[in-house]
N, C-alpha and C positions, 0 to 999 in steps of 0.2 A: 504494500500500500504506500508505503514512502517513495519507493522507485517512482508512481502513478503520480502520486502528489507532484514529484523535483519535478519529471516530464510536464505536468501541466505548466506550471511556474514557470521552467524554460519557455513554452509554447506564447504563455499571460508577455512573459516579459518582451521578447521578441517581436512579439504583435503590436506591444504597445512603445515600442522605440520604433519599430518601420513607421506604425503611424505617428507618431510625432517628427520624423525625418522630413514627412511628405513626398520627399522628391528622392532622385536618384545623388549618388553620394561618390566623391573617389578625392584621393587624397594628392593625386597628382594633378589638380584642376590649373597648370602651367601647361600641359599637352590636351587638355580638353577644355584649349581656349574659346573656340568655336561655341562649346556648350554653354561655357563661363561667359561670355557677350560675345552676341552678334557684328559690335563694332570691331570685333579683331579678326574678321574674317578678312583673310590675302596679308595680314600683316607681318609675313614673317619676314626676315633680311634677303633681297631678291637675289644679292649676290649670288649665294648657293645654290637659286633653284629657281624655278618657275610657276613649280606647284608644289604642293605638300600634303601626304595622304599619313592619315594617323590610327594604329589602333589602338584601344586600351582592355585588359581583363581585370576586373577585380573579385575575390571571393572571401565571405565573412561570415563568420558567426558558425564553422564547420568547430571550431572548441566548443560550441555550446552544446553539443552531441545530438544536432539536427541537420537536416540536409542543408549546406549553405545558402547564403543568398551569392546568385552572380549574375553581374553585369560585365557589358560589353558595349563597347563606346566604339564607333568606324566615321570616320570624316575625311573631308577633303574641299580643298580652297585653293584660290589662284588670284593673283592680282591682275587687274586690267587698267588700260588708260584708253579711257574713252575722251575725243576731243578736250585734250591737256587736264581731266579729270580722273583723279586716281580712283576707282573701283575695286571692292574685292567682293569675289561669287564661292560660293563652297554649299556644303549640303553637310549635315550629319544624323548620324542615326544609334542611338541608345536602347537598350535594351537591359531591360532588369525581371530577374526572375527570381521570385521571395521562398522559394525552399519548400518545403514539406507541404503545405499550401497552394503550391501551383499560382499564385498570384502572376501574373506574366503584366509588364507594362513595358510598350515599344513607342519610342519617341523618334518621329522623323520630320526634320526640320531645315528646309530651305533659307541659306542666309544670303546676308548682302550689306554691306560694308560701303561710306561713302566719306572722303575727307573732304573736309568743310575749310580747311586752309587755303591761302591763295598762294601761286607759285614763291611769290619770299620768301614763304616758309617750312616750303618742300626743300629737304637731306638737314634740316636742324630741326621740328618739330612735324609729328602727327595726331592729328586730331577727328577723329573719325567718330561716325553716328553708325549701327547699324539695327538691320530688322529681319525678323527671322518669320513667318508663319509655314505652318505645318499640321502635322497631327498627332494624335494622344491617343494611341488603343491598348486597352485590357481586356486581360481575360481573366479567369478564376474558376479553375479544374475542383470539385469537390468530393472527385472519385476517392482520392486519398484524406478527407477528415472524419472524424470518427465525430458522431453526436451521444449526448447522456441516455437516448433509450439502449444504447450498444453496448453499456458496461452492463458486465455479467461478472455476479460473486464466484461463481460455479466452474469461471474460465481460469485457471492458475492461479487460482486463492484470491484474483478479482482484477478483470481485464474488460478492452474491450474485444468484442466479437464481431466482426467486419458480415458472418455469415449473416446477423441479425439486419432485418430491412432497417434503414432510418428513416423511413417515412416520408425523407426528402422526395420533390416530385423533378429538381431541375438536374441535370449533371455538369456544364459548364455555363457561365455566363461570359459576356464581352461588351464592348461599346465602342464606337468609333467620336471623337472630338476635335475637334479644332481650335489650336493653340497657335499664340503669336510672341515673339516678345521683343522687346528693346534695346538699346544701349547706348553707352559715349563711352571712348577712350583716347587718352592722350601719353602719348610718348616722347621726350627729348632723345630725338638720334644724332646729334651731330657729333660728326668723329673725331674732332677736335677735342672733344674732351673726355674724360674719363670718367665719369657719371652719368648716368641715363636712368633718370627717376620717369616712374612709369606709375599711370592710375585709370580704373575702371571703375564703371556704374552701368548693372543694366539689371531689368524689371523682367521677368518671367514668367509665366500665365495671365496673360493680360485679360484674355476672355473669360476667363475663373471656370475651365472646364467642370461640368457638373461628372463627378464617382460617382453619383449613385446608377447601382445598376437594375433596379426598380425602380417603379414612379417620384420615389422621393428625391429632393434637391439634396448633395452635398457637393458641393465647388470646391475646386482645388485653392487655396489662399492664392494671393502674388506671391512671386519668391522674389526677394530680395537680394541683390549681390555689390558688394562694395571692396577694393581689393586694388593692391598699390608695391610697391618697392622699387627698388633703385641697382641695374646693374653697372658693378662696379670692377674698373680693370684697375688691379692692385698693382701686377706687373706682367709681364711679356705671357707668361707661364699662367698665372693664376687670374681667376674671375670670379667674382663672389655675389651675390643678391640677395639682401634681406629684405622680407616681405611680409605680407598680414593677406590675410581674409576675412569679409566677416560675412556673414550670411542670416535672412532673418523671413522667416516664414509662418504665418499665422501666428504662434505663441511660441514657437521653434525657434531657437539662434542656434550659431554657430561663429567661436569667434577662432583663427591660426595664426600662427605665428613662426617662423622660422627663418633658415635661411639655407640657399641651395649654392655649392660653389663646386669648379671646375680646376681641374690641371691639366696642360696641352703637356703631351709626348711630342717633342718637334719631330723628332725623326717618326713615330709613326704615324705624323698628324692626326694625333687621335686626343680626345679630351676624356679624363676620367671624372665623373660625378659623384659627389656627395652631398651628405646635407639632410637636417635633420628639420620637421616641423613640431610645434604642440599645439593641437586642439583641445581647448581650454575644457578640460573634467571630462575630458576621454579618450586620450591618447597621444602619445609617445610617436611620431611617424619620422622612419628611418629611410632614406633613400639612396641609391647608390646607381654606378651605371657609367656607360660610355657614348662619346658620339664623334662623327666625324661631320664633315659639310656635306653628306648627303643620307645618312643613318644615324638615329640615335635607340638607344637600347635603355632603357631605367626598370628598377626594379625598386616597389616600396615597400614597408611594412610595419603596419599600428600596433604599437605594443601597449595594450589596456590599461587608462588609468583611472577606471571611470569605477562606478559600484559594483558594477561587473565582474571586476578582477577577482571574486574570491570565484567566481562560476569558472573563467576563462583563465587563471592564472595565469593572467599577461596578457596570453596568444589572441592575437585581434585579425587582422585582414591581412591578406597580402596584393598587392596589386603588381600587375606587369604592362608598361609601354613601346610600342617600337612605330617609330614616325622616320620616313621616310620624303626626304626634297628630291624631286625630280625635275629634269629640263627635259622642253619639250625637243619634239623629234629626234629624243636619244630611247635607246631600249634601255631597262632597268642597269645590265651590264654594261651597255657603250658608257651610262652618264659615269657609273663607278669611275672605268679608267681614264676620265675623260678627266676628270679630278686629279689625278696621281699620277698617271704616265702622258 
């Protein structure tokens, strides 16, 4: 009976941290800028590339002795100049699937990026607006939960019994919604100097999609996003950025804080990453990884410091990145040696 109890308790707590998240979650939100505001779509450094295709995995909550949650983040952006106006187009598409539950939610969302600067201020600052609309679809598989008429005393000193009907009449439900959202972001690039303070703001669910998958109204809150740091070239070798996040949705925050830094290998022009973040009353995120000017590889990982820790001793998420710059009219292998040799 105790085993039954922890299991529920896992199942109470889980349920009630996804819903107070509201939204999808990862801790490298530097590589899922696109996600993080619409105004940084095509913004990356052109020199390396033309386009940039990104993917991300993360998986959480496999300590709490349930089936994880995981998502999966895929994008892709490109800068344009349209009649002496800089533009950037890209698309992304998320994917979160909540564990034992079968909750499935897919987010696909067309962006577009536009700098509001007049030519003086193009190669020393950007400042850009963008907008994203898209869609919001879930689903919710109920073949795998078990209801109270299913517990049976007689089944293993007292279980539940899956053979017993639940009386339920639906087996999945879903809905399809329409989502848009906002942004501004501003950057100092000019190469003259050795600080490049960087800050965002964008707004997310602007149409306040209605969850509920019955006749009843419950809308998604706005998500809030505000988020800033400065990269900073120390010396030839090394580059360092400290940075914040804050995030705030219905009654939900979230505030970070860290700082992410780089070492060049000249000889194999490769950069090695580190860098550690804290999200404030719930983890410890550790990150590490390599990149060159046309692949970057990062791997992170939240180590629990939230009330959790005596369930999960420690063990929190791990996530994986690999973002890829590409030029156009090269195959993935020409652009490599096209870099190096």
């Amino acid at each position: 009976m105790k085993k039954i109890k922890h299991i529920i308790f896992i199942i109470l707590v889980t349920t009630i941290q996804f819903a107070n998240a509201q939204d999808f979650h990862v801790a490298q939100y530097d590589i899922a800028y696109q996600y993080m505001n619409p105004a940084q779509t095509g913004s990356f450094d052109q020199s390396f590339g033309d386009y940039k295709v990104q993917m991300l995995t993360r998986s959480q909550w496999r300590s709490m002795g349930i089936k994880p949650f995981f998502t999966t983040y895929l994008s892709y952006d490109m800068p344009y100049i349209i009649k002496d106006k800089k533009i950037g187009l890209g698309a992304f598409l998320i994917n979160n699937n909540t564990g034992s539950g079968n909750m499935n939610t897919t987010q696909f969302m067309l962006s577009g990026s536009y700098n509001i600067l007049d030519k003086k201020a193009l190669g020393r600052h950007v400042l850009t607006t963008g907008l994203q609309i898209g869609v919001l679809y879930k689903t919710f598989n109920t073949k795998n939960l078990y209801y109270d008429n299913q517990y049976s005393y007689s089944v293993d000193g007292g279980s539940f019994d899956k053979s017993v009907t639940s009386g339920e009449t639906y087996s999945s439900l879903n809905l399809t919604r329409f989502d848009a959202n906002i942004g501004i972001y501003y950057k100092m690039i000019d190469i003259t100097k050795k600080y490049h303070p960087y800050v965002g703001f964008s707004m997310a669910h602007l149409t306040k999609p209605n969850e509920a998958f019955f006749g009843d109204i419950s809308r998604m809150p706005i998500k809030i996003r505000f988020y800033g740091g400065c990269d900073l070239k120390v010396n030839e070798e090394i580059d360092v950025t400290p940075r914040f996040l804050y995030l705030n949705q219905a009654k939900a925050y979230e505030i970070t804080a860290g700082i992410l830094a780089s070492y060049l290998l000249k000889e194999q022009k490769i950069k090695l990453l580190f860098g550690s973040d804290y999200r404030y009353k719930d983890a410890v995120i550790i990150n590490a990884g390599a990149k060159n000017d046309a692949l970057s590889l990062r791997f992170s990982y939240d180590i629990n410091s939230s009330y959790l820790n005596k369930y999960t001793n420690g063990r929190g998420a791990w996530e994986i990145s690999l973002s890829y710059t590409g030029v156009k009219g090269k195959s993935f292998k020409d652009a490599i040696l096209s870099r190096y040799f």
